[in-house]
NUTOR-667335 format. One record per residue (C-alpha): x, y, z. Coordinates in steps of 0.1 Angstrom, whole numbers, plus 5000, padded with zeros to 4 digits. Layout:
<atoms>
XYZ/...
</atoms>
This chain:
<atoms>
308907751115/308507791078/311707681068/310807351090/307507331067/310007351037/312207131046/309506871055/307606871026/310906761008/310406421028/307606181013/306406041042/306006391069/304406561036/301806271030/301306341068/300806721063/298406671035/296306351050/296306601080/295206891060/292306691040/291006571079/290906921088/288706981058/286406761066/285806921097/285707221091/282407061066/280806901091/280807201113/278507351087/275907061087/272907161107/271706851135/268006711122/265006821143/266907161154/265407501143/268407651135/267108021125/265108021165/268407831180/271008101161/268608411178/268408251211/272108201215/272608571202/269808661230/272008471260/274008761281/276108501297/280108441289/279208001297/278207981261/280508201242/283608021261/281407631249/281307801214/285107921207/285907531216/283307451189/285007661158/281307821159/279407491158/277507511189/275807841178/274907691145/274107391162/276107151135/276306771139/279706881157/278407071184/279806901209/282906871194/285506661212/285006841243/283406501257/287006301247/289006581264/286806511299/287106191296/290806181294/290806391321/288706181345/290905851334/294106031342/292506111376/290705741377/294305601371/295805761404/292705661422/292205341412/295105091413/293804851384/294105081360/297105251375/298604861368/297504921335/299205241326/302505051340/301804781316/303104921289/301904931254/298804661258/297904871292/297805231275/295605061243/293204951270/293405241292/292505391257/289405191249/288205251284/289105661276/286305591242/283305431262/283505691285/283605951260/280405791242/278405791279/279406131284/278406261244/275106081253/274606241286/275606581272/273306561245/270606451262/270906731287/271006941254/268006831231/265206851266/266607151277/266607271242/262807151239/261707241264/262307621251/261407561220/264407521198/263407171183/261207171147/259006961170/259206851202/258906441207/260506141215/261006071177/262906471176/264706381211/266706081198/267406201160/269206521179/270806291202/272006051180/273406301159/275406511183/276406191197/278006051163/279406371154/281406361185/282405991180/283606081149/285706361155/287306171180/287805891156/289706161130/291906321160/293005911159/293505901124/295406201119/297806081156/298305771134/298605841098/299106241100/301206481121/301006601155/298406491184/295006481167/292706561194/294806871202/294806951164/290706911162/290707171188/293107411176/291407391141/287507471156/289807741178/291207921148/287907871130/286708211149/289808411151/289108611118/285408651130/287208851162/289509061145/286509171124/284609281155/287609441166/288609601138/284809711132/284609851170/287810011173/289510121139/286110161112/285310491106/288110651130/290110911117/293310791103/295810881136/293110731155/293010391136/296410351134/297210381171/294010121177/295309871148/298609921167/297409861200/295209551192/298609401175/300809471203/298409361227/297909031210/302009001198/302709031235/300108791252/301308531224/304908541233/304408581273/302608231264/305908081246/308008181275/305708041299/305107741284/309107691275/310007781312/311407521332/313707481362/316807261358/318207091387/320906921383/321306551390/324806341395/324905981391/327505781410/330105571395/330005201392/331704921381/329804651355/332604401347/335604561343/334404911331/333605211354/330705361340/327905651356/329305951372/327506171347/326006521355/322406531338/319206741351/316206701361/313806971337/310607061356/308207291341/307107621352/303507521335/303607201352/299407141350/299407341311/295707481303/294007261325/293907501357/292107731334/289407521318/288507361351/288107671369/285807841340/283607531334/283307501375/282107901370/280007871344/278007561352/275807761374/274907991345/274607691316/272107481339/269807801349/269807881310/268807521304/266207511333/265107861320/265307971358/267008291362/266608321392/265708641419/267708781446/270908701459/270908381431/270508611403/273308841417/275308521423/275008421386/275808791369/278908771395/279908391377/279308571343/282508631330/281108951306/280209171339/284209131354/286309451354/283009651340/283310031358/280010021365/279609731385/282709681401/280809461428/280709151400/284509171401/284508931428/283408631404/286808741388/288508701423/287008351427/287908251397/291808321403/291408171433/290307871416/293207881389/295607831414/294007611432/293507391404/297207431390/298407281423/295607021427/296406901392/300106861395/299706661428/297806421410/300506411380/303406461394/304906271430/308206341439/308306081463/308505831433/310906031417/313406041447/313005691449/313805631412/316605831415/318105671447/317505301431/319605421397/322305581424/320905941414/321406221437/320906611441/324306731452/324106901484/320506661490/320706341510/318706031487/315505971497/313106211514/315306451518/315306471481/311206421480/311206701503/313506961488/311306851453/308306971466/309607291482/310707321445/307707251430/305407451452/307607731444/307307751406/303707611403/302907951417/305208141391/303507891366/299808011382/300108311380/301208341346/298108171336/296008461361/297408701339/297008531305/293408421315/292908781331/293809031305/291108931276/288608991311/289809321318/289809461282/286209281274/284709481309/286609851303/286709861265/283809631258/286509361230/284009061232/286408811217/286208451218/290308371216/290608431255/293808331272/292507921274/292707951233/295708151232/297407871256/296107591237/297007751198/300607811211/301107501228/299907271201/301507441177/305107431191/304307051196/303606961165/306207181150/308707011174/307206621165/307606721127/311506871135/312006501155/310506311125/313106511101/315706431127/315206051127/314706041088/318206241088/319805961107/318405681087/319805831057/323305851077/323205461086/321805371051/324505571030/
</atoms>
């Protein structure tokens, strides 16, 4: 990876992407420092240290901490991502815009306009949820119509405007900006957590002691980070032969290719539905200020993710059971949406595709889905155990981190992306230079 950063800084245009990206991510990083108008930031920053709950903590690590300082970027892009996701869903549902997706480059910009609106409605909806609830205990300098709007105005246009920079640095920088903005805020926190751990686990230890807990921690960490790589580079290759045929007086086809299906077919995505399904509950009660009594307050300290895999109160494991249950759930609802290998088979069978050993048609839909089925469970479960592990050392050994296995996912992912759309970008400058000389 570093001799890739080398190389591209030795080409003019990649390097003034690196460094337009680099200035973007400074600017960020500033504006998660810039505290919204109207919010009483000393009262917000002991409130949210007061809140017992894992809903907020999980909001916060999206935010690069800007949610507990309550910054102009407190909602970060999280709005853009839920829209995006709700348009790719819209598009299966809705056959207008499914048209539009098919129609190529002037369908996706509007597809993409459509994505922004939607992300504005939901910013304003979000924020408005945000500023009365946030009144309503006191949080705001003074609480009025006036106070209402300036906060939601501002949390608003901080979103808008991250989401306008992830474009920018997708057009004029490197990598996919969105997923960039998030990694950034993501990383923000990560020496924040190594503090804590290193101040709860190796401080004041005897030597022997700290070394075996600095070793642990690293090992740990090492190991959940390349179980991540694997997963996400896993994929099942099966093999596709395309029959000859004759255009004018050349045979052509007959070539042996593969189709590549990934073991992560549905990425993070399992994984931040089923938390933010989870902690909803918990956010809205904390909002309302209704914590509820009887079997509702047991219901929410059994959504809260801090109480799973404690010793002590085993019983609040169960959240942790629904939770998986919802992982996998999600990973297979998700691909269904994404991926149909009925189209596929047909595609195949109109380019005179087949599986060898698999009649065309729905034979071959059928035996894709038995495939599918098959390694989106493989793919689940690796995502149980990545989300599971930060869980089970948070409720034995009490490591409250922020970089669960949803940051972990999304670090390693976007950062093999971008290295890989910076390696393709060297690649294609290579064989310009070729042609040219």
């Amino acid at each position: 990876m570093i001799t890739t950063l080398k190389n591209a800084f030795k080409i003019k245009e990649i390097r003034s992407g690196l460094i337009f990206t680099f200035f973007m991510l400074i600017i960020i990083r500033f504006g998660c420092q810039l505290p919204v108008p109207g919010v009483n930031s000393e009262e917000f920053s002991r409130w949210f240290q007061a809140q017992t709950g894992g809903a907020f903590n999980f909001f916060d690590a999206f935010t690069g901490g800007s949610f507990e300082r309550m910054s102009v970027f407190a909602l970060n892009i999280t709005p853009y991502i839920t829209s995006s996701i709700i348009m790719q869903l819209l598009t299966i549902a809705i056959p207008k815009l499914e048209e539009m997706q098919k129609d190529g480059e002037d369908g996706r910009k509007k597809i993409a306009s459509i994505t922004r609106y939607v992300t504005i409605a939901l910013a304003l909806i979000e924020s408005t949820a945000m500023a009365i609830g946030f009144g309503n205990q006191g949080l705001l300098r003074a609480y009025n119509v006036l106070n209402v709007v300036t906060v939601v105005a501002a949390l608003t246009a901080g979103s808008a405007f991250l989401m306008w920079i992830g474009e920018r640095i997708t057009e004029k920088g490197v990598g996919n900006g969105i997923s960039i903005v998030l990694v950034i805020n993501i990383i923000s926190r990560l020496p924040d957590d190594f503090g804590k751990l290193y101040d709860q686990f190796v401080k004041g230890k005897s030597i022997p002691l700290a070394v075996v807990a600095a070793c642990v921690i690293i090992v740990i960490v090492l190991a959940m980070i390349v179980f991540v790589v694997v997963l996400n580079s896993g994929v099942r290759k099966i093999p596709v032969q395309y029959a000859k045929k004759i255009q004018g007086n050349k045979m052509v086809g007959g070539q042996m290719t593969h189709l590549p299906l990934k073991v992560n077919t549905a990425g993070v995505i399992p994984i931040i539905f089923a938390s933010s399904l989870m902690q909803l509950p918990i956010i809205v009660s904390t909002l309302l200020r209704y914590n509820g009594t009887g079997v509702w307050r047991q219901i929410l300290n059994g959504l809260n993710q801090d109480n799973w895999c404690n010793p002590n109160q085993l019983i609040y494991s169960i959240g942790l059971l629904v939770y998986i249950v919802l992982t996998v759930f999600f990973a297979y609802f998700y691909t269904s949406l994404t991926f149909n290998p009925l189209e596929i088979a047909n595609n195949m069978k109109k380019q005179g595709g087949f599986i060898p050993g698999i009649r065309p048609g729905k034979p071959t839909s059928d035996y894709l889905n038995k495939v599918l089925n098959a390694i989106i469970f493989i793919g689940a479960v690796g995502l149980v155990i990545i989300a599971v592990v930060p869980f089970f050392f948070n409720g034995v050994f009490n490591a409250s981190v922020s970089f669960g296995g949803t940051s972990l996912i999304i670090i390693v992912s976007v950062i093999l992306e971008t290295m890989k759309q910076i390696e393709s970008k060297m690649l294609v400058r290579n064989y310009k230079g070729f042609l040219n000389d």
